[in-house]
Backbone as CSV, one residue per row, in Angstrom:
resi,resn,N_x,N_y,N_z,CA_x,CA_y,CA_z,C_x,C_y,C_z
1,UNK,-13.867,-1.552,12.000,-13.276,-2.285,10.891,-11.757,-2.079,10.940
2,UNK,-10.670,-2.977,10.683,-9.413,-3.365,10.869,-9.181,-2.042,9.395
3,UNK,-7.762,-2.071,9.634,-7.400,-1.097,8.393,-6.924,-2.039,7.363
4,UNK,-6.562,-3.453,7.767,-6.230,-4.394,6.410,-7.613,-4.670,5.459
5,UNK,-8.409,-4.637,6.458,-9.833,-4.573,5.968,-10.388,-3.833,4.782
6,UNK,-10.040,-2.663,5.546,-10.735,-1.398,4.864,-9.609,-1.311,3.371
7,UNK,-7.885,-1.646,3.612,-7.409,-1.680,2.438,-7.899,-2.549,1.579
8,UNK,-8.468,-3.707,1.579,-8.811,-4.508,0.580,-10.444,-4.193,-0.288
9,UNK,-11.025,-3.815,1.157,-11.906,-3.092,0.249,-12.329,-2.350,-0.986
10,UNK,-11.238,-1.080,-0.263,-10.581,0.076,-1.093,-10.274,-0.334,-2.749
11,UNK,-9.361,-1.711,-2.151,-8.484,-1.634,-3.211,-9.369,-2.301,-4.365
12,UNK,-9.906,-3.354,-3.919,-11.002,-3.898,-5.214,-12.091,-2.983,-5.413
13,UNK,-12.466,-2.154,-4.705,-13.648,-1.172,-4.938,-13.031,-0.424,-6.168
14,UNK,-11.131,0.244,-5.852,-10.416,0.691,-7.370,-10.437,-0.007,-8.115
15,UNK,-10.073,-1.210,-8.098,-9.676,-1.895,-9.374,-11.086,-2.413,-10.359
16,UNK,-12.171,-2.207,-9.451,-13.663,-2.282,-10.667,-14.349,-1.191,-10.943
17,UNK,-13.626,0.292,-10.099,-14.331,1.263,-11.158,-12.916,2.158,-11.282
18,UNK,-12.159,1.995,-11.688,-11.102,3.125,-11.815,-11.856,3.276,-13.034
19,UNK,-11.551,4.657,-13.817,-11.219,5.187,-14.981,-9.811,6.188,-14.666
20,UNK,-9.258,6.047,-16.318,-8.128,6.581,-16.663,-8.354,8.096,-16.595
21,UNK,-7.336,8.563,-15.976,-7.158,10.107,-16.009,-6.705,11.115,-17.654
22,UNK,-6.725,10.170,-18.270,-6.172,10.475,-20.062,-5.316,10.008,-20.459
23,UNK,-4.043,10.073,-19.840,-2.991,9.579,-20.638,-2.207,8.048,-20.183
24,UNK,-3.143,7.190,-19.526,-2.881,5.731,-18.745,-1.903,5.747,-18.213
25,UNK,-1.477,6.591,-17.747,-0.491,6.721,-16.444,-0.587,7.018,-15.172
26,UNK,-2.089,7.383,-15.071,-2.801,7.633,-13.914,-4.199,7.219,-14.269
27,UNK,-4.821,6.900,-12.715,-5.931,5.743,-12.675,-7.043,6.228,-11.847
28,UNK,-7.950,6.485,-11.804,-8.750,7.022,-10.265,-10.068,6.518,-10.056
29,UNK,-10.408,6.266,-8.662,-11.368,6.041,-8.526,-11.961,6.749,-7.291
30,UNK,-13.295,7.062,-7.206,-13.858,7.988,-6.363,-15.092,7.616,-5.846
31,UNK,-15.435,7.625,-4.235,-16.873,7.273,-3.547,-17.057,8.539,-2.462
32,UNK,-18.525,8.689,-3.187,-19.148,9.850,-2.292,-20.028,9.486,-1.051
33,UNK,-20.027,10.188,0.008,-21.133,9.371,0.632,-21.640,11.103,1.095
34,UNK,-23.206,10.772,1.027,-23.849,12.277,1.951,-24.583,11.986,2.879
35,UNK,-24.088,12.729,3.325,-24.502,12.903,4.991,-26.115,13.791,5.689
36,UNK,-26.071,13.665,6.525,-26.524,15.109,7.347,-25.603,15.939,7.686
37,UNK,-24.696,15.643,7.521,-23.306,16.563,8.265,-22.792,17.195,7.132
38,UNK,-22.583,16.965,5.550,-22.187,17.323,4.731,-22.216,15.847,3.218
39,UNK,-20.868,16.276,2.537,-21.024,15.511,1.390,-19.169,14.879,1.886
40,UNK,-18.689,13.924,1.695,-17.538,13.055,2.037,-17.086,12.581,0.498
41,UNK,-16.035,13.282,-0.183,-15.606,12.435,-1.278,-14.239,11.817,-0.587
42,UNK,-13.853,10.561,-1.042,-12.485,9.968,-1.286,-12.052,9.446,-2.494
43,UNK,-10.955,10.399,-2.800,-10.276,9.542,-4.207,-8.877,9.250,-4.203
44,UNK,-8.762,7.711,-4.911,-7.984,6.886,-5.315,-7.171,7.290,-6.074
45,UNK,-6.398,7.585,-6.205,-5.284,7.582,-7.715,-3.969,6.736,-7.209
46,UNK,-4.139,5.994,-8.651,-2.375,5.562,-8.661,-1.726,5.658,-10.070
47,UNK,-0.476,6.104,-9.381,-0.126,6.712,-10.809,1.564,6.750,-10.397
48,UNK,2.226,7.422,-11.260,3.732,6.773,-11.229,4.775,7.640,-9.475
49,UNK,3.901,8.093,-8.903,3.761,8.538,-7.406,3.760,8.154,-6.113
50,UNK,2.823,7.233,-6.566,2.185,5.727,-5.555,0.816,5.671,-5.617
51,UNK,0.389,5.403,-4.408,-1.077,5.803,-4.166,-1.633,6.821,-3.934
52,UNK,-2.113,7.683,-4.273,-2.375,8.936,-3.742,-4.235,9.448,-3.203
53,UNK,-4.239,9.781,-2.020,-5.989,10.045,-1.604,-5.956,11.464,-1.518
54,UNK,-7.303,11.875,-1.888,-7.836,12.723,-1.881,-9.297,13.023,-1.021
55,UNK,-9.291,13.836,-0.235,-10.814,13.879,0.645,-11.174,15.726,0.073
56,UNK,-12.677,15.347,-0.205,-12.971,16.638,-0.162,-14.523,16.484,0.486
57,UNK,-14.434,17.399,1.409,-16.062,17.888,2.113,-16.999,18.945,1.177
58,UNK,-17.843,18.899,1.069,-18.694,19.670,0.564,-18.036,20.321,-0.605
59,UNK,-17.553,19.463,-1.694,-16.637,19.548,-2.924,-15.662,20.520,-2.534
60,UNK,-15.024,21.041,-1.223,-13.648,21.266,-1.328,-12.962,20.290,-0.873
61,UNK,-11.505,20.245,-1.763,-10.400,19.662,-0.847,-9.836,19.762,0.075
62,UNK,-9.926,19.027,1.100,-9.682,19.202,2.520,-8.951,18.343,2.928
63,UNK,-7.774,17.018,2.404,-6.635,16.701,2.683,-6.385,15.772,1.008
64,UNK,-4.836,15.690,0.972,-4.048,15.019,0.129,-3.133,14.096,1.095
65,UNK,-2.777,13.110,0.709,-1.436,12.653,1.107,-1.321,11.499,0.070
66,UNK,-0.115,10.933,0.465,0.488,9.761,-0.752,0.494,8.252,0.288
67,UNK,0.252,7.365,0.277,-0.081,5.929,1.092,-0.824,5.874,1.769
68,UNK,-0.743,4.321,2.384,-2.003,4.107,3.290,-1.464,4.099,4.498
69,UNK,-0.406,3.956,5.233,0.136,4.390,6.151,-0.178,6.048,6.483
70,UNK,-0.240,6.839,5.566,-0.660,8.633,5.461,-2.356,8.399,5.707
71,UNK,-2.943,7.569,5.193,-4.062,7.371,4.660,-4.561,7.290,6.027
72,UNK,-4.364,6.191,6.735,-4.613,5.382,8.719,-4.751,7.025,9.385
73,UNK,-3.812,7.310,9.033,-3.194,8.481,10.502,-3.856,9.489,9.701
74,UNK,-4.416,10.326,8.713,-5.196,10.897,8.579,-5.937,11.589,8.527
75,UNK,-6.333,9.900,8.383,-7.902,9.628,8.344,-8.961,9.721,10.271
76,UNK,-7.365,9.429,10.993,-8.278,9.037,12.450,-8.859,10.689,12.512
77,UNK,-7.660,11.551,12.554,-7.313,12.502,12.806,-8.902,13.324,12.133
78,UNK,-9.144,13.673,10.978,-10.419,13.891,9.997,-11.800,13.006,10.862
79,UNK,-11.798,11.941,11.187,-12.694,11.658,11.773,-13.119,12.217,13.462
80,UNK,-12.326,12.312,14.072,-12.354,13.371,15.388,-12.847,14.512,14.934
81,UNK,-12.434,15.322,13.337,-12.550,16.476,13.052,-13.899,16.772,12.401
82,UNK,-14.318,15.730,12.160,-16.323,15.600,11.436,-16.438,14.126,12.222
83,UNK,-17.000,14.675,12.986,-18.021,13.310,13.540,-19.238,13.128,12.436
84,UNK,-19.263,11.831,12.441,-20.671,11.596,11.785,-20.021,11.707,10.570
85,UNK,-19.477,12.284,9.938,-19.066,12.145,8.408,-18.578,11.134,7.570
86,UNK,-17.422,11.168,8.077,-16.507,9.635,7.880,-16.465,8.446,9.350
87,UNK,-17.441,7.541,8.468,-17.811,6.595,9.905,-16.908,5.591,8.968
88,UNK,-16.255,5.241,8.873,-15.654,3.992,8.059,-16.149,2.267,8.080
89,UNK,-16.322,2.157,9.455,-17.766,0.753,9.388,-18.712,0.774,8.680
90,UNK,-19.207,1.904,8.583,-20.346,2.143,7.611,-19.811,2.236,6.339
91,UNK,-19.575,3.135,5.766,-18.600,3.763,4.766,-18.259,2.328,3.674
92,UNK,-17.207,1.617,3.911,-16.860,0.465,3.822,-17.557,-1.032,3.757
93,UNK,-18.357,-0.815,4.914,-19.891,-1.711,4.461,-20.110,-1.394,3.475
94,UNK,-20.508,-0.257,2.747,-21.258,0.202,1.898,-20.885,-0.152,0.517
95,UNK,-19.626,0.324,0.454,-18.826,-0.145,-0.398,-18.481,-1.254,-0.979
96,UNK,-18.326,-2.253,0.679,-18.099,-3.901,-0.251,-19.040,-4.780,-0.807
97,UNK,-20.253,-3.463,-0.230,-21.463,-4.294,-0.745,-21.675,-4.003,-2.772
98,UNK,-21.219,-3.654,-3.318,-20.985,-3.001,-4.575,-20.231,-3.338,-5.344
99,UNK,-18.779,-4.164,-4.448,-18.348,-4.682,-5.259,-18.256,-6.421,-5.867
């Protein structure tokens, strides 16, 4: 899957389930997927920062960064590092099917 792809996905997958972080200045949205290999969270926030992702494996956090340019490069990088975890064809299928 192309990464313009996967951004549009992303991005309408946020914009129909964000909830507010409390004070509507920050926005988030979050998809789990489990594995055999473990548990894969990614979360969305945008807030007066930019975009900001969050990955956590087996509910720890295991990277931050701010864009999707941070987001590409990564993400390749995390996927070499758990095979089988973050398959993003899949992942993303999954996803646009939902929204």
């Amino acid at each position: 899957m192309v990464q313009e792809e996967i951004k549009r996905i992303f991005e309408a997958y946020f914009e129909k389930y964000k909830k507010t972080e409390g004070d509507r200045s920050s926005w988030s949205a979050y998809w789990m997927e489990m594995t055999d290999k473990g548990v894969l969270e990614l979360n969305m926030t945008k807030c007066s920062r930019g975009t900001i992702f969050k990955v956590f494996v087996d509910k720890k956090k295991s990277l931050e960064f701010i864009g999707w340019d941070a987001y590409f490069e990564a993400m390749e990088h995390f996927k070499k590092e758990h095979p089988k975890l973050y398959e993003p064809d899949k992942l993303f299928s999954q996803m646009e099917e939902i929204i």
